[in-house]
Every structure is written in C-alpha cells, then in structure tokens.
C-alpha positions in Angstrom: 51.4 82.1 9.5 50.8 80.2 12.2 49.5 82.5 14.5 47.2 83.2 11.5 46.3 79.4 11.3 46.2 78.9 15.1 43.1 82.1 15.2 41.1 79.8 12.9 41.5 76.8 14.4 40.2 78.3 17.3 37.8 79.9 16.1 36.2 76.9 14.3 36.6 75.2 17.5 34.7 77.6 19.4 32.0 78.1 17.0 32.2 74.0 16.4 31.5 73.4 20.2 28.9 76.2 20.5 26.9 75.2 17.3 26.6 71.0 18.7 25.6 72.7 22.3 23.2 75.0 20.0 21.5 71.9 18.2 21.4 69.6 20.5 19.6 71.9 22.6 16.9 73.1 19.9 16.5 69.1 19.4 15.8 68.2 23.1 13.4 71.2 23.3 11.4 70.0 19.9 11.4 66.2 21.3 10.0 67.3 24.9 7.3 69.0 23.2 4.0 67.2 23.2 2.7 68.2 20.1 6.0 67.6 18.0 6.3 64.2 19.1 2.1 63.5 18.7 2.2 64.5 15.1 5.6 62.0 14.8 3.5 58.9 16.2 0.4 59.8 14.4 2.9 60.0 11.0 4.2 56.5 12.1 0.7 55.2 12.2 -0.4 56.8 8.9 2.2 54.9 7.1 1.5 51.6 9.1 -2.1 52.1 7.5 -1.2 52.8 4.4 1.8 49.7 4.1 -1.4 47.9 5.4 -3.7 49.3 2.4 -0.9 48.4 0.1 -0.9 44.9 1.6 -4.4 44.4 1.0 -4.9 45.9 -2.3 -1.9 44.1 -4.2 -3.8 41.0 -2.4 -6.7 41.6 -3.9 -4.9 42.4 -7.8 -3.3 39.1 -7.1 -0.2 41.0 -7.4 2.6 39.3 -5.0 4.5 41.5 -2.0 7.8 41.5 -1.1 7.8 39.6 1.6 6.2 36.7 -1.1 8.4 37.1 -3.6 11.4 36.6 -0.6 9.1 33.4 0.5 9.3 31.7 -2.9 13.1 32.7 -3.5 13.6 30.2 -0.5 11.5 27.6 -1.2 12.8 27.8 -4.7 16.5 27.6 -3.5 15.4 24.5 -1.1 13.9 23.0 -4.3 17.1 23.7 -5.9 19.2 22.2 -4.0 17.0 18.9 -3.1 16.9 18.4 -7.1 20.8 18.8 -7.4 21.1 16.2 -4.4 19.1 13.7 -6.4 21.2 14.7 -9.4 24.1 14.1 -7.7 23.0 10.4 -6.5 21.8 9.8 -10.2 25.0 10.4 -11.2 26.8 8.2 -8.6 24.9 5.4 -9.8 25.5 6.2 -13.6 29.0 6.1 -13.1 28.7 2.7 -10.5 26.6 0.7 -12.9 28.7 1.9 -16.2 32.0 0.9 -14.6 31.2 -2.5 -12.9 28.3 -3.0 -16.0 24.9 -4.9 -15.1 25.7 -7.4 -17.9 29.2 -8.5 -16.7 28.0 -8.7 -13.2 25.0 -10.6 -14.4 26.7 -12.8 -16.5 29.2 -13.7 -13.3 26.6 -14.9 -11.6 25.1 -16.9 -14.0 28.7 -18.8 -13.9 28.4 -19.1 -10.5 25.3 -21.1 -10.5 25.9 -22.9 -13.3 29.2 -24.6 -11.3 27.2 -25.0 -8.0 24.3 -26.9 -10.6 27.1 -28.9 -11.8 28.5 -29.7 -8.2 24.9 -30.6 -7.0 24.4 -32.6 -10.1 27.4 -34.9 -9.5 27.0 -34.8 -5.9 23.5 -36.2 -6.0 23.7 -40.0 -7.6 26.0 -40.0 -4.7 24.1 -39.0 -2.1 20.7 -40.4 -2.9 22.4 -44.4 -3.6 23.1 -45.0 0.0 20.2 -43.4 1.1 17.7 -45.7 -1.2 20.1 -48.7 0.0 19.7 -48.1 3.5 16.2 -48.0 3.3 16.0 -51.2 1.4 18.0 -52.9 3.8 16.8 -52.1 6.9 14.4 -54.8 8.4 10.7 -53.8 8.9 9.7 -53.4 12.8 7.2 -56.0 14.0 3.7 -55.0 14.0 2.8 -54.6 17.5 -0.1 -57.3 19.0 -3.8 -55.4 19.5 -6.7 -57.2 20.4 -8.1 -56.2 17.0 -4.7 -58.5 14.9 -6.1 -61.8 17.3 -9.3 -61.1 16.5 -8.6 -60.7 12.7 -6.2 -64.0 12.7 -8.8 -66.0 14.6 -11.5 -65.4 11.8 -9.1 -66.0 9.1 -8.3 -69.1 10.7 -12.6 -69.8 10.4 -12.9 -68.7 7.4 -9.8 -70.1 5.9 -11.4 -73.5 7.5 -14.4 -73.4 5.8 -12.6 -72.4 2.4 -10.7 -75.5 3.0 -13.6 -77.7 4.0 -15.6 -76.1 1.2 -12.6 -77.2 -1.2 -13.1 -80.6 0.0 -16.4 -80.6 -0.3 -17.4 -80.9 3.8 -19.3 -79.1 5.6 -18.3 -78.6 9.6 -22.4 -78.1 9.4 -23.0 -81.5 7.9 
C-alpha cells in the first residue's frame, strides 16, 4: 500500500504544481490586458460615484451615514466619561463634607472666635489705660514764636489797656 499511496501523492503533486503554474499564468495574461484592467478601474469609479450618490441622497433625507453615526458614538463616549469625572468629584465631596460635617466644623470656629473675643476683651482695658495715661501726662510742646503770636500779644496788650482804662473810666484819648 504504499507504493499505492506514494503514486498519489505524486500525482497530486504534479498536477498541484502544474495547476498553480496554470493559474497564475492565465491571471498575469488577464491583468496585462488593457481592456480587462480598463473595465476594473472604470468598475472602481462606478462605485466611488454611486457611495458618493448614497452620500448625498441620505444627506438630503436627513438620514445619518456611517461615518456620522461613528462621529457621535465618540463624542458621546467623551461626553460620557467627562460626566462620570464630574460624578466622581461630586462624590468626593459628598463623602468629605458628610464625614468632617459643615455644622461641626462651623460650630468649631465659632468657638474659636468666641475665645480670641474674650482674650481681646480682657486684654483691652489693659492696653488702652496706659496708653490714655501717657497721653495725659506728657507735657504739651511750646508753641513755637512767629511774627504773627507778637503781633497778636502786642494788640492784646492794647486792647487789654483800653479794657482796663475803660474799666476805670479813662481814656488814654482824654
């Protein structure tokens, strides 16, 4: 039997080889001919038209193409996944306000300030007694000497002369 089986694996061989010699012959013969290869590009165009046709005519039924559908699919996913971002930081701050709570942290601070009020308030007698005796105490600075204070003394000094003669019923006049 295996002479029998070695014949027709030869002979599938042989006719294996000459059939792919065969084909790929006929095929390079029908490709290097001109009006095989004409009809092949002018098929090529036909359908480029009519894809185009489609194009235009599902435009004009306002019915969306594939390649429109694939554009919202992404925009929809980028959509997606900005609104499960903000989800996600609405939900960080859910969890950050319910486990320190507003009012606890609120009501903390209004401690605070009510002991720094306090401090301030008995701190402040303190502070503003020596600063209202220190003012008291300290002397006035002499008034400096302008021509305008002489001038001003010397017609007191008149007037306060003829107030005084006036009293005593003299005149300087007289």
């Amino acid at each position: 039997m295996s002479d029998a089986s070695n014949a027709v694996k030869n002979l599938r061989e042989r006719l294996t080889g000459a059939g792919e010699d065969h084909l790929g012959k006929a095929l390079s013969d029908l490709l290097d001919n001109p009006l095989l290869t004409g009809t092949i590009g002018r098929a090529f165009d036909a359908r480029e038209k009519a894809a185009q046709a489609q194009e235009l005519a599902m435009g004009v039924l306002n019915i969306p193409s594939a390649a429109d559908i694939e554009r919202l699919t992404r925009r929809l996913r980028s959509v997606s996944q900005r609104l499960e971002g903000i989800e996600d930081g609405v939900h960080r701050l859910d969890r950050a306000l319910a486990t320190h709570g507003v009012e606890s942290r609120l009501s903390k601070i209004e401690e605070q300030l009510g002991t720094i009020t306090r401090k301030l308030g008995d701190a402040a007698p303190s502070v503003r007694k020596p600063a209202a005796a220190a003012t008291a105490k300290a002397p006035k600075p002499p008034a400096a000497k302008t021509p305008k204070s002489t001038a001003a003394k010397s017609s007191k000094s008149r007037a306060g002369g003829s107030a005084s003669s006036a009293r005593t019923g003299k005149s300087k006049k007289a």
